[in-house]
N, C-alpha and C positions, 0 to 999 in steps of 0.2 A: 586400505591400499593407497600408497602413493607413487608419486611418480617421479621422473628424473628429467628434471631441470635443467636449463641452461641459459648461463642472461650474458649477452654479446654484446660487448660497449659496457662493460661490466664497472668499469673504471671515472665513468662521465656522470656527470648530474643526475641524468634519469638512471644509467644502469643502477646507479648506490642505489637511488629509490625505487627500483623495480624490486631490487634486492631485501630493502626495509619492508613494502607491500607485501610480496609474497610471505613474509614472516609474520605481521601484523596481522595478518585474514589469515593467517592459518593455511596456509592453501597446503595440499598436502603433498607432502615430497617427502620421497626415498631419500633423494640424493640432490643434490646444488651443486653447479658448476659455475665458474666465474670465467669468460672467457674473452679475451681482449686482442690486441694486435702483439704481434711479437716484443716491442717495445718495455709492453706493459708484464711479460711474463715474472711471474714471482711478486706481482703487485700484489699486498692484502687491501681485502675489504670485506666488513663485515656482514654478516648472516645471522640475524638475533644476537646470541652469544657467541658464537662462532666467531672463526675469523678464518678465510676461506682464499688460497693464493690462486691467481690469475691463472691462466693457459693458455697456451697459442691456438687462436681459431686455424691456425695452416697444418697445425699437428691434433688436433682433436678429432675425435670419431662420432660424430655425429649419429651415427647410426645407433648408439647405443643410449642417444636420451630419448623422449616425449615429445615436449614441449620448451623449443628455441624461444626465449624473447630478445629481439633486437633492438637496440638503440645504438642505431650507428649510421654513417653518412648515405644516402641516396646513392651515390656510384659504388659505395661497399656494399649495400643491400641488393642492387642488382643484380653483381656478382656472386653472393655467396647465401642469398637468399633460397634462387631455384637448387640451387648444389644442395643445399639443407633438410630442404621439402623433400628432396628427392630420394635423400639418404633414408626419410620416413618419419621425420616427428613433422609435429605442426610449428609451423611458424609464423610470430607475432611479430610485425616488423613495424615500428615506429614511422620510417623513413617516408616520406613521399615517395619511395618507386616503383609500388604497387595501387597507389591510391585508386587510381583509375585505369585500371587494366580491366577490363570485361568478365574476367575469369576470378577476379582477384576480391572476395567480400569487403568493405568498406563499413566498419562495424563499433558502434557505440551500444552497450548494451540496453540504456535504458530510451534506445532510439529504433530499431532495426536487429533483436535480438535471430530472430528467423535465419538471416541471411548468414549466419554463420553452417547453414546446414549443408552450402554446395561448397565448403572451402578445402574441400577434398580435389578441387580441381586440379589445383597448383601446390596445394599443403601449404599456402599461403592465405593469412588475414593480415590487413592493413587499420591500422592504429590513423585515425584523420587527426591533421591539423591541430595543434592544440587551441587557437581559438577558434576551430567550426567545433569541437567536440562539447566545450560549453556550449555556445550559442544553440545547437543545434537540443541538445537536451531541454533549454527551454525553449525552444520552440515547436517543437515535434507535438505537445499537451495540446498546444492554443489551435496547430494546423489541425489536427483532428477533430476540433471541434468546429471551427469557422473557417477551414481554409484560408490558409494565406496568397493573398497576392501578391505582396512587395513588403521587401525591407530595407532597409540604409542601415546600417552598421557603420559607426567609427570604435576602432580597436583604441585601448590603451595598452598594451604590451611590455613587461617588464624585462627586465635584458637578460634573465634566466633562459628567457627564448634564446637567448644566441649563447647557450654554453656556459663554463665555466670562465671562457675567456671575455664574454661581457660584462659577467658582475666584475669580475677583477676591474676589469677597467672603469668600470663605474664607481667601485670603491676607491680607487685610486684617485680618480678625479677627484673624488668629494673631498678625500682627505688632501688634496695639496692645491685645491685649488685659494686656497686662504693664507699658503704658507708661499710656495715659488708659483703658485698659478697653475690650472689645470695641464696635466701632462696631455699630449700629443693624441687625436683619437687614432686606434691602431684597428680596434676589430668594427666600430661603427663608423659611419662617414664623418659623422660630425659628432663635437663634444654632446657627450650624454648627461654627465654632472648639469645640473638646474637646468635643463633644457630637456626639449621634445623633438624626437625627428619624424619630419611621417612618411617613413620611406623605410620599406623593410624586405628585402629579399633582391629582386633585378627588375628594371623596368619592363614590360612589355611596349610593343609599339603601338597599344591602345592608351599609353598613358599611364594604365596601371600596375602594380606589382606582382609577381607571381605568388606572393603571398597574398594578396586578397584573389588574386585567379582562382586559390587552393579554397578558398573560401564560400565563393560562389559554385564551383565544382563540386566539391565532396556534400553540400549540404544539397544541392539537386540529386546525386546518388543516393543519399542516405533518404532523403524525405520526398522529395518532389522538385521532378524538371521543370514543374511552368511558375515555380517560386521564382518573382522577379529577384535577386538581389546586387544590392549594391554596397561596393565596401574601401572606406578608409583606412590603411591601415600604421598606427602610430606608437614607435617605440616611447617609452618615458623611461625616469630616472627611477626605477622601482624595482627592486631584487628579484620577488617571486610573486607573481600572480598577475593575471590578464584578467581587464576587465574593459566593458564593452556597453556602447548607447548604441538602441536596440527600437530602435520606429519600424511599426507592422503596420501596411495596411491588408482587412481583409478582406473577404467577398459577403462576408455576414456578418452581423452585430454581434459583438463582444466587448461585452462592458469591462472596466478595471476591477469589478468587484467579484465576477462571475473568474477570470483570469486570473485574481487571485487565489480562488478557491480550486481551482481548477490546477495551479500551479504547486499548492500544498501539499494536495494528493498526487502528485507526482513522480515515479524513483528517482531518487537523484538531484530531488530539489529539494532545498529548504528559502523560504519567501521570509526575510527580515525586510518590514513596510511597514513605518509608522512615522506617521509625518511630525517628527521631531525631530533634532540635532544628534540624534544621536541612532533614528530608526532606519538604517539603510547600511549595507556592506563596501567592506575596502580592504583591497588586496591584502593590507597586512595581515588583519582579521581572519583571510580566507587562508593563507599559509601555514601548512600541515593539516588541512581539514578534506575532507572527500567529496563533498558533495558541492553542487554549482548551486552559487545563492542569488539570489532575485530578487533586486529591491526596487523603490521607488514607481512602481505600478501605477500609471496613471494614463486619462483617454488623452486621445489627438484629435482635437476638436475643428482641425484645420481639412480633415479628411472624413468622409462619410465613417467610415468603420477601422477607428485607429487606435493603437496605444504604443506608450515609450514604454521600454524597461530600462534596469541596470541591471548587468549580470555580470558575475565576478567567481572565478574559482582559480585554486592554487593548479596554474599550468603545468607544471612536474609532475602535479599527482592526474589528475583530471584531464589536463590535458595531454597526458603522455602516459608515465609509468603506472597508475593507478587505472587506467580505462583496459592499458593491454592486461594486467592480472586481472579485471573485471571480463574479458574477455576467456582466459585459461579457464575462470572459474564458472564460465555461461557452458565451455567445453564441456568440462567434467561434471555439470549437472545435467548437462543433454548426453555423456558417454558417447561423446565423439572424439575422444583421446585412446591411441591405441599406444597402448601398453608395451613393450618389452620384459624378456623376462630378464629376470638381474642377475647374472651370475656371483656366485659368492665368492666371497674375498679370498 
């Protein structure tokens, strides 16, 4: 039995890849629909072999798919998230604009699989943050065992986070900055080419950004409110994948040897740690791969009960497109997907 799909933002970074995910795992579908803004209608994009034209979300029938995945803006998900649920499939919505709704589950699977079981509330599940959804995968193993008290996070963030129109501009930079000089920054505040900015989303009046807010927020929902955390957050000149230094202190002793072992057996982790030049992960490495990788494991001697990590996973899949099919597929193995029936052609 399969089901009938629908991926919204069908046309952006993550929709391709929610669209490649779904074909790659198998996930099983009747039917796929590619669904975008007016704009986009009659856009192809592909579907394994397939090649599958766009449609107007203002003209589709929702009622007659499953399961909606969204990838689309926070003020579009708003709107046409609850209109979606309501019509009767479940909806996986990317956006920050359920993140932290009370009613609305906040769900990584190999973090908080349980919590998808009241998402009948609103017929909405919320896809976190793409760098809490790494972070919080490894962290989730270590709090279980020693409880965490505090963490500091600085993000390294690659400009895949902001779209298709950040790499552009990243690639343009690089390429002209040697020829006329780097072009004008247009979607980031300041040049991105060779450079780091650490400023990513709107300032708060505490100083920090609403991207590390998202940070500290979703990962107290998903794991625990009395986790101290603190977070830097820093774009860099790097296409696809976010990676992150990761200082835990906790309430019990936990060695880096114990934390390794512990991080192995893990889902969703693979721990490359060998103190050589060449033992430890880097965004390039992690792009196209599934799983959040965990290297450089070692104590913090500066603190009663501490260890640093590095954690790094390809943010398009992990941190977005791959966690929400990991979600549809946590659905369909707990048969919390209601079905329609299909009329024939």
């Amino acid at each position: 039995m399969g089901y009938r799909v629908a991926v919204v933002g069908a046309t952006g970074n993550v929709g391709r890849e929610m669209l490649n995910i779904l074909e790659e795992v198998q996930f099983p579908i009747d039917k796929i629909h590619a669904i975008a803004s007016r704009k986009s209608i009659g856009v192809e994009v592909s579907f394994g072999e397939k090649i599958i034209k766009c449609q107007d979300v203002e003209q589709f029938d929702f009622s007659t798919v499953d399961v909606v995945l969204m990838s689309v803006s926070g003020t579009f998900s708003k709107e046409w998230s609850p209109k979606i649920g309501a019509a009767g499939p479940i909806v996986i919505d990317n956006s920050s604009a359920f993140r932290m709704d009370p009613d609305v589950p906040l769900v990584v699977p190999e973090v908080n699989p349980d919590d998808v079981t009241w998402a009948h509330r609103k017929n909405i599940i919320a896809n976190p943050n793409c760098s809490t959804a790494q972070l919080v995968v490894a962290l989730k193993p270590l709090h279980d065992r020693a409880k965490i008290k505090r963490v500091v996070v600085s993000t390294y963030q690659s400009v895949s986070g902001a779209g298709k129109e950040g790499m552009d501009e990243l690639f343009d930079q690089t390429k002209n900055v040697f020829v006329l000089g780097a072009t004008p920054p247009k979607k980031f505040p300041k040049q991105i080419a060779f450079n780091v900015i650490p400023f990513i989303g709107a300032f708060q009046d505490d100083g920090y950004t609403d991207e590390e807010q998202k940070m500290w927020n979703e990962t107290h929902k998903m794991i625990d409110p009395a986790i101290k955390l603190t977070v830097t957050c820093v774009r860099v000149p790097v296409m696809v994948g976010h990676s992150e230094a990761v200082n835990i202190e906790f309430h019990e002793h936990l060695d880096e040897d114990e934390a390794r072992d512990l991080l192995r057996e893990s889902p969703g982790v693979i721990v490359i740690d060998s103190r050589n030049d060449q033992g430890y992960m880097t965004p390039k490495e992690a792009q196209g791969e599934f799983p959040v990788f965990v290297s450089r494991i070692r104590n913090d001697t500066t603190v009663e009960h501490g260890l640093n990590l590095w954690v790094v996973a390809d943010n398009l899949r992990k941190g977005a497109a791959l966690n929400a099919v990991q979600i549809a597929q946590l659905l369909h193995e707990r048969g919390l997907i209601k079905t329609k029936a299909i009329a024939s052609a």
